[in-house]
DORO-515955 format. One record per residue (C-alpha): x, y, z; residue in one letter. Coordinates in Angstrom, 3 decimals, decimal comma. Layout:
# DORO-515955
       c1       c2       c3 gudo
        X        Y        Z    A
...
***
This chain:
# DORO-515955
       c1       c2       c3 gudo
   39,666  -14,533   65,009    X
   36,965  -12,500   63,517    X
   38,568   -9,485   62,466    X
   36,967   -5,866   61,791    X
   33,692   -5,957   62,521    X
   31,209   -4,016   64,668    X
   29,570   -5,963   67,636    X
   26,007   -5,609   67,821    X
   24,410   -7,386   70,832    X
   21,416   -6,626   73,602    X
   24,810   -4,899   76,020    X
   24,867   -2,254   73,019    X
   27,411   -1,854   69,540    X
   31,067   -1,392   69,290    X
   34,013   -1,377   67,447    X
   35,918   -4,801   68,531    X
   37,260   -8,174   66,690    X
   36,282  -10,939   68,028    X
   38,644  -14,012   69,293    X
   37,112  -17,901   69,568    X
   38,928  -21,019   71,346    X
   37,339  -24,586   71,758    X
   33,445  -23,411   71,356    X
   33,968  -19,908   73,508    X
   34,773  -16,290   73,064    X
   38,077  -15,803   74,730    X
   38,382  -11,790   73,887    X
   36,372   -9,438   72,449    X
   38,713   -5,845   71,474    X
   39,986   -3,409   69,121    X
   43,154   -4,720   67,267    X
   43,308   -7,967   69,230    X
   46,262   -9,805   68,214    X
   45,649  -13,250   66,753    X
   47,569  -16,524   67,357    X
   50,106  -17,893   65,228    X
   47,549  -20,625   63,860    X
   45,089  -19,019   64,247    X
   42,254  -18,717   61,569    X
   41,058  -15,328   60,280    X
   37,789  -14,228   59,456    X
   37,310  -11,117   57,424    X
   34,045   -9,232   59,031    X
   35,170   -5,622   57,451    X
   31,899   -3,704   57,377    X
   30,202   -6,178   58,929    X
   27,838   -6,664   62,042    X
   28,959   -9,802   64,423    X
   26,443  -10,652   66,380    X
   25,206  -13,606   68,452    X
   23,507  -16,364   65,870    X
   19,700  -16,007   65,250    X
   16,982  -18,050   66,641    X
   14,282  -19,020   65,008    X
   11,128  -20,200   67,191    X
    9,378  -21,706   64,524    X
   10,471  -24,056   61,373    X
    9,579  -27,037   59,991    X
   12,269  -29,113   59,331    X
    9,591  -32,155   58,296    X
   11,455  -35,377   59,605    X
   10,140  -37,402   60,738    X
    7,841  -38,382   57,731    X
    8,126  -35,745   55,106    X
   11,507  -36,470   53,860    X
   10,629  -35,509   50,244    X
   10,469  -31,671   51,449    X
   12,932  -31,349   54,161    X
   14,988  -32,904   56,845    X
   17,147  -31,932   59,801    X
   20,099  -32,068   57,326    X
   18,762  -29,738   54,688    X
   16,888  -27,658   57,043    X
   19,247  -27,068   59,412    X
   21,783  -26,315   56,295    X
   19,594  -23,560   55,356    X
   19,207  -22,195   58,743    X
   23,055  -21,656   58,834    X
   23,253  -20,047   55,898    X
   20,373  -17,738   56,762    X
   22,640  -16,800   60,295    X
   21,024  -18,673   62,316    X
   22,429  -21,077   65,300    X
   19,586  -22,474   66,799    X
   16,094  -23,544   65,478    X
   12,941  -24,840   67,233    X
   11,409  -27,916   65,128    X
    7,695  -28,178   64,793    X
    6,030  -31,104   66,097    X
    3,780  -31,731   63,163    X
    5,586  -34,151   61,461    X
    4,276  -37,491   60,810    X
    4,371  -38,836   63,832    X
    3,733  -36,262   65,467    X
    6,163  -35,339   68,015    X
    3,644  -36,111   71,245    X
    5,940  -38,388   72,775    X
    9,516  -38,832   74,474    X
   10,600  -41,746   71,947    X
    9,864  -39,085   68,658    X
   11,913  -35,909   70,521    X
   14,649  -38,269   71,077    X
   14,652  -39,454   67,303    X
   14,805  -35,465   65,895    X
   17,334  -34,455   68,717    X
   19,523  -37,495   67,357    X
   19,211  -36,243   64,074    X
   20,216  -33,152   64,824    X
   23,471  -34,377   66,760    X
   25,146  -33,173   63,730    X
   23,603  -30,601   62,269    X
   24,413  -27,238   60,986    X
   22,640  -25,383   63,263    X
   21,751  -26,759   67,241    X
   18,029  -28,357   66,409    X
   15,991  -28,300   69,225    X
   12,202  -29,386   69,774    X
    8,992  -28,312   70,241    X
    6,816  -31,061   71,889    X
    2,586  -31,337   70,941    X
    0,452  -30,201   73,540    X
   -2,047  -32,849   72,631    X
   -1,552  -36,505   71,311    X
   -1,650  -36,253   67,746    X
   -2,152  -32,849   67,817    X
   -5,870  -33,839   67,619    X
   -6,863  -31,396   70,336    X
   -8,565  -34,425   72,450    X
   -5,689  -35,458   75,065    X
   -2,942  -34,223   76,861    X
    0,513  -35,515   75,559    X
    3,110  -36,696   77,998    X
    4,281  -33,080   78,662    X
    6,341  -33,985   81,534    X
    8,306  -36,663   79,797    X
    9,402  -34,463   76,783    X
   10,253  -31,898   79,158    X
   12,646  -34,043   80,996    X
   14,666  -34,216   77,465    X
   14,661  -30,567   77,111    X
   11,578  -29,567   74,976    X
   10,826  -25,891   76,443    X
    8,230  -24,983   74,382    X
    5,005  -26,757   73,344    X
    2,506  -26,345   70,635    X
   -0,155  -28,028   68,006    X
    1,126  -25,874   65,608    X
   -0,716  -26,170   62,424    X
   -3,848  -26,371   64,476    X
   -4,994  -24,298   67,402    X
   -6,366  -26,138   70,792    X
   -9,839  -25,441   70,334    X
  -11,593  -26,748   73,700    X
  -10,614  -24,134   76,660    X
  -10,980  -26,294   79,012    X
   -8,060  -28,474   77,632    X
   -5,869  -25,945   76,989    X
   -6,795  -24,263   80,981    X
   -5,612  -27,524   81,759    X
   -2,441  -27,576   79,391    X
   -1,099  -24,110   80,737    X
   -1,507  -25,120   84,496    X
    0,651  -28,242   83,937    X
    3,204  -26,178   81,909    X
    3,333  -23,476   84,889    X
    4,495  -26,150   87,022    X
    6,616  -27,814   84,796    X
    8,515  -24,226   83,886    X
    7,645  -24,785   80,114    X
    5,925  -22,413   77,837    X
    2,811  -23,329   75,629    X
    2,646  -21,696   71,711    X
   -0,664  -21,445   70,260    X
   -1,831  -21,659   66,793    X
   -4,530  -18,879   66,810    X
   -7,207  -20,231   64,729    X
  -10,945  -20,678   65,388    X
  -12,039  -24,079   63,435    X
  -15,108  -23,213   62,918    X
  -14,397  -20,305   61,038    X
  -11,698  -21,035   59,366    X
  -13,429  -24,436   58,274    X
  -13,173  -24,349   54,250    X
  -11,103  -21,081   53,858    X
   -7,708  -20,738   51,962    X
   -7,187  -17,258   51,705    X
   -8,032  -13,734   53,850    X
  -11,948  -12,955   53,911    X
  -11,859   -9,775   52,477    X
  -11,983   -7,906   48,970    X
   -9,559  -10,136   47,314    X
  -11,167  -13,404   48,234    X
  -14,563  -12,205   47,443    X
  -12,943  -11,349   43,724    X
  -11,021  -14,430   43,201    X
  -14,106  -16,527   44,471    X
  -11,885  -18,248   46,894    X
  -13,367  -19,068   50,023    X
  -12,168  -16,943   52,959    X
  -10,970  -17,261   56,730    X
  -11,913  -14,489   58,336    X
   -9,591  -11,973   60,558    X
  -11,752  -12,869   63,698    X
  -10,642  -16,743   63,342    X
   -7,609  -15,851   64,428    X
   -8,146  -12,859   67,015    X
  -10,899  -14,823   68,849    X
   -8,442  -17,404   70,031    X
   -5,755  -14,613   70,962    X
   -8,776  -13,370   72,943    X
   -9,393  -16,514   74,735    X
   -5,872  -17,214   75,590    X
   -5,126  -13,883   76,716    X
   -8,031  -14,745   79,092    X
   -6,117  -18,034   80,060    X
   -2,942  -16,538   80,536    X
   -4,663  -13,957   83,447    X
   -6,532  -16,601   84,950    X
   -3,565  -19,426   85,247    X
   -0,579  -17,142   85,144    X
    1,042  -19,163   83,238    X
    2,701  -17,703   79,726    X
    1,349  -18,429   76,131    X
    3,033  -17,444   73,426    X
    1,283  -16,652   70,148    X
    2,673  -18,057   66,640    X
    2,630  -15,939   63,106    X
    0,317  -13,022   64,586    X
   -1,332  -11,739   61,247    X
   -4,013   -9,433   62,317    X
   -4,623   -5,729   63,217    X
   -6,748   -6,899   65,942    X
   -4,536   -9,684   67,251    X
   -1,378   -7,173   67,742    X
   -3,875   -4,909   69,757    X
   -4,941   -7,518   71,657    X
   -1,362   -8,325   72,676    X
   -0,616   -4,580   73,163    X
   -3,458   -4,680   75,320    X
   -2,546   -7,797   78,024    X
    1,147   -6,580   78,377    X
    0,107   -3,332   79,287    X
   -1,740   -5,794   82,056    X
    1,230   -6,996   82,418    X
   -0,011  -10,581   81,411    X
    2,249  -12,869   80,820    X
    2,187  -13,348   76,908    X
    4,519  -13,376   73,835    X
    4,225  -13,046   70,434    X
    6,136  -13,335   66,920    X
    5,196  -12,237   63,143    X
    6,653  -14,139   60,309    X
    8,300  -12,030   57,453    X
    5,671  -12,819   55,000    X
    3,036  -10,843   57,100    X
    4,859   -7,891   56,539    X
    6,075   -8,289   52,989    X
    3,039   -9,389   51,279    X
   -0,491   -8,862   51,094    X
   -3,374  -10,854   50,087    X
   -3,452   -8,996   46,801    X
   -0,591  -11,580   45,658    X
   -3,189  -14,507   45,706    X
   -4,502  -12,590   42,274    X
   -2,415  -15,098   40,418    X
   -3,577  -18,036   42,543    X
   -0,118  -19,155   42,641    X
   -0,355  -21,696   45,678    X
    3,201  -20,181   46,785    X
    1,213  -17,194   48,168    X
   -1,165  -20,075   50,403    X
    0,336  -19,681   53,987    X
   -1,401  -20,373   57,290    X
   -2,702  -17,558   58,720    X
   -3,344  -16,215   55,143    X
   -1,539  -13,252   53,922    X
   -3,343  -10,192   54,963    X
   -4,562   -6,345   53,855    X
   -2,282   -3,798   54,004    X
   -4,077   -2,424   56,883    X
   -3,091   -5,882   58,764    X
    0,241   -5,256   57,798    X
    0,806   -2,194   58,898    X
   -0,313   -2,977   62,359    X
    2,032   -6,051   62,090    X
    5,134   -3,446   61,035    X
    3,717   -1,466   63,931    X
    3,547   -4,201   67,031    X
    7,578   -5,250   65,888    X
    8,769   -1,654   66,166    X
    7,284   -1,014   69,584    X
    7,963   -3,976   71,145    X
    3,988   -5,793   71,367    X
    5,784   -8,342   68,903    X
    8,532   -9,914   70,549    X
   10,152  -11,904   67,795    X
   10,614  -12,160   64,158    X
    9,801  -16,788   63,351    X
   10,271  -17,566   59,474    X
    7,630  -20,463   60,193    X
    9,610  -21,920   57,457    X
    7,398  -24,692   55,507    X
    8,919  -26,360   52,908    X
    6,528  -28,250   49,763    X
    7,844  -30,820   47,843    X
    6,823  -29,165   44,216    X
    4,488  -31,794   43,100    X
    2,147  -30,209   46,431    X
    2,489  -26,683   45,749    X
    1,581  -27,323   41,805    X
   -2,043  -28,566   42,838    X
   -4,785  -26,308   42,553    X
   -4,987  -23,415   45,255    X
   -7,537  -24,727   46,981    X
   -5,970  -28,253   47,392    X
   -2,202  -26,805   47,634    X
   -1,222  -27,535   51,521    X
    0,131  -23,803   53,087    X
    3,183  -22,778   53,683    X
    6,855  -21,375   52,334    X
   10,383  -21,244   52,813    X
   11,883  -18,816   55,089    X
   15,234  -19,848   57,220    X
   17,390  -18,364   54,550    X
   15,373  -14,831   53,578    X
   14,045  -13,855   56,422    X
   16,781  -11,363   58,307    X
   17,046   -9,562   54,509    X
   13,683   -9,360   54,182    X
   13,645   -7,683   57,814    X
   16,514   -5,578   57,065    X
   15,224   -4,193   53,928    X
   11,408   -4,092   54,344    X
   10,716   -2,997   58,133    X
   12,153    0,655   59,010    X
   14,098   -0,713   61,771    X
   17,721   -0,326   63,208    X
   20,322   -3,173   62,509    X
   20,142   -3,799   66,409    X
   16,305   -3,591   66,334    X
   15,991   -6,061   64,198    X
   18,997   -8,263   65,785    X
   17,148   -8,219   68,570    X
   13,694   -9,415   66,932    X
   15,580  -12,719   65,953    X
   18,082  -13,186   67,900    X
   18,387  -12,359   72,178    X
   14,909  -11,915   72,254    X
   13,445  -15,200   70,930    X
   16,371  -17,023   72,740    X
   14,771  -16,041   75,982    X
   10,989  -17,494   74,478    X
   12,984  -20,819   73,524    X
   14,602  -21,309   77,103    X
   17,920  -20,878   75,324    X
   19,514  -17,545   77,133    X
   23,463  -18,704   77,863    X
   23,394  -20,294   74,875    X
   22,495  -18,448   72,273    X
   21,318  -14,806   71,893    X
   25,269  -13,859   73,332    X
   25,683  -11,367   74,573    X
   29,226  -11,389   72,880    X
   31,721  -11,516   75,379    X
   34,718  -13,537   76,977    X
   33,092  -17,004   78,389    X
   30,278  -16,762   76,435    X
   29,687  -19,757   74,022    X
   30,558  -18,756   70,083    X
   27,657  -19,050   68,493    X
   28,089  -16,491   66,193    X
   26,549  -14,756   62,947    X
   28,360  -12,331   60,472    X
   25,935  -10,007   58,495    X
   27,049   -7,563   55,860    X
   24,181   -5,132   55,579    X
   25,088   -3,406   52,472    X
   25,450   -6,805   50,330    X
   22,766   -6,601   47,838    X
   21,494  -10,182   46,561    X
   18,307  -11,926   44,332    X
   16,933  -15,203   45,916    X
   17,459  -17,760   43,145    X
   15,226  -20,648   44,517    X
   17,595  -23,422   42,966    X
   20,531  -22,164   45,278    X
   18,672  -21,988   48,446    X
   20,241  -25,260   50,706    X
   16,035  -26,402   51,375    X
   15,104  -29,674   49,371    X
   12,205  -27,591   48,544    X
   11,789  -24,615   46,293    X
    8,684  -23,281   47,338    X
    9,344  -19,879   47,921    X
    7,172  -16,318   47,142    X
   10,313  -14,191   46,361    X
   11,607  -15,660   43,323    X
   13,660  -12,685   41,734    X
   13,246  -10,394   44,491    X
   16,500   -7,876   44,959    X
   16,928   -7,885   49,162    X
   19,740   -6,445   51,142    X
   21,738   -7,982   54,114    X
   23,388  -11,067   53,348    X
   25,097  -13,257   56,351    X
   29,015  -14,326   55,380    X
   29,960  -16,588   58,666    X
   28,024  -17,927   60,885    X
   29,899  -20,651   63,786    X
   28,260  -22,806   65,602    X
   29,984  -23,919   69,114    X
   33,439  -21,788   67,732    X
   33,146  -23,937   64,242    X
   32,798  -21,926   61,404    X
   29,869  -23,494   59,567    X
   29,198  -20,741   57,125    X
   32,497  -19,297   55,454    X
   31,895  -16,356   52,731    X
   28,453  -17,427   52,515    X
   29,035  -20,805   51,667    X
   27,877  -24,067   53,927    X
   30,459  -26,074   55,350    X
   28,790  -28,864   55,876    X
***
């Protein structure tokens, strides 16, 4: 029984506890009673909600061990509220085949959080050949990407989205020109031109959005566009759903915490991939999740094993942690609702993953427990040595945030109790 709370889901917010049998709500009222055995969870001024999903994380396993693996990652993601997590498929392999989607669903039999898989579009993700799309989406894979690189021939990818329309899959893209981007590892802008640290300019990234907005219209099949970063990008998105084209799009929280200002240190925590942008950039990104032209809130969590982020800025690889800060960072940085922002990481992106019935609630009697309890008000300082990743690599050291998630159950277990992980 979760007792006291306020039920926030897409069907509205209420007043109700909240009562769990064998993986499933079984009631959902005020003063329900509870059964003689039954355990009680304390969610007094708290939000339940259905568990968040997170579209994008790199959980590293196969091959990167030293910085993450389904176990740790999927640790964090519990403790961060979520219940479901789409793994990246650039790992080492790659995940371009059925064999490797079997070997990360296996590992995630038993994880904290329900792991589930996002296939390469190409072999290798080298941009050159079609993976076995078909085959990975016989095991499940519902969403497909190169992440860490963009597809940069058209025809390819024109090819890619017209076998994922009749497969019923979706395709993410990586938005990233390679030929300008080639050699940058920061924002081309004021800061970079400072700093002397060569730049990847805004229009990398908004050229691609262009062409695959282009893609979408012509093969009517839907693309959905990773870490949007840019001014441009969100109005290009704007733009095609007002055209009623069939795209997507999430931001990650550090394009609307920080700016490219923080790279003034050259601290290689502040190297991510798209770059951290202007404020002008950030605005817009602030802008496109509170009117809807961003669909979802993705931590694109990256974990580092230290020795990589302590290299030189331009040799540092990109990337930070984010399963376990993003919904405080949401909560207290974007001038959004509780319910707005539930919805930016939770029901929403669960339709994007394929994963509506399963998780994204709404909470009610039959529908599977996979559950999140948030207290709002609970003021906390990220302390990167408590954080659950194997890595510490992240840009908010010290930082004071507010929202804090207390339970979160997975399948009607309770797998986060009073903030700590039970497994």
């Amino acid at each position: 029984m979760i007792r006291g709370g306020t039920v926030v889901d897409a069907t509205g917010t209420r007043r109700a506890d909240v009562g769990v049998r064998d993986g499933v709500v079984v009631a959902v009222g005020e003063a329900l009673d509870a059964a003689k055995r039954a355990s009680v969870l304390d969610a007094g001024g708290c939000v339940v909600a259905p568990g968040l999903v997170d579209l994008h994380a790199h959980l590293r396993q196969p091959g990167r061990e030293e910085a993450e693996t389904v176990e740790s990652g999927s640790r964090a993601a519990a403790l961060g509220g979520y219940t479901a997590v789409i793994a990246m498929p650039n790992t080492d392999p790659a995940i371009d085949s059925a064999a490797t989607v079997r070997e990360v669903l296996d590992l995630g039999a038993g994880a904290s959080c329900d792991v589930r898989v996002a296939g390469a579009i190409t072999k290798g993700r080298r941009g050159e050949e079609l993976a076995p799309l078909g085959e990975m989406a016989a095991l499940g894979v519902r969403l497909f990407t190169d992440d860490g690189a963009g597809v940069q021939d058209a025809r390819l990818m024109r090819r890619a989205l017209e076998y994922a329309s009749a497969l019923g899959v979706t395709l993410a893209q990586h938005c990233e020109d390679a030929e300008l981007a080639e050699g940058g590892h920061m924002h081309e802008g004021d800061w970079s031109s400072r700093l002397g640290i060569p730049g990847i300019p805004a229009e990398a990234e908004s050229m691609m959005v262009a062409r695959d907005v282009a893609l979408a219209q012509l093969t009517a099949a839907p693309v959905h566009f990773l870490h949007l970063s840019t001014a441009m990008s969100v109005a290009m998105v704007r733009a095609a759903k007002a055209a009623k084209v069939a795209v997507t799009a999430e931001a990650a929280p550090h394009h609307f915490t920080l700016t490219d200002d923080a790279v003034a240190s050259y601290n290689p925590l502040f190297k991510v991939n798209p770059p951290l942008r202007p404020t002008g950039d950030v605005a817009a990104v602030k802008a496109g999740l509170a009117d809807g032209t961003l669909d979802a809130i993705a931590t694109d969590h990256a974990p580092h094993a230290q020795e990589a982020k302590e290299l030189p800025f331009d040799e540092a690889p990109p990337g930070m942690l984010g399963l376990e800060t993003a919904l405080a960072l949401a909560l207290t940085e974007l001038e959004l609702s509780v319910e707005a922002v539930l919805a930016l990481m939770s029901w929403q992106p669960a339709r994007i993953a394929g994963l509506a019935g399963q998780h994204g609630g709404p909470v009610a009697e039959g529908a599977p427990a996979n559950l999140c309890v948030i207290d709002p008000a609970a003021v906390w300082v990220v302390e990167p040595e408590r954080l659950a990743s194997r890595s510490r690599n992240t840009p908010y050291a010290g930082r004071k945030l507010a929202g804090r998630v207390r339970h979160t159950l997975l399948r009607g277990e309770p797998v986060v109790v009073d903030g700590v992980a039970q497994r």
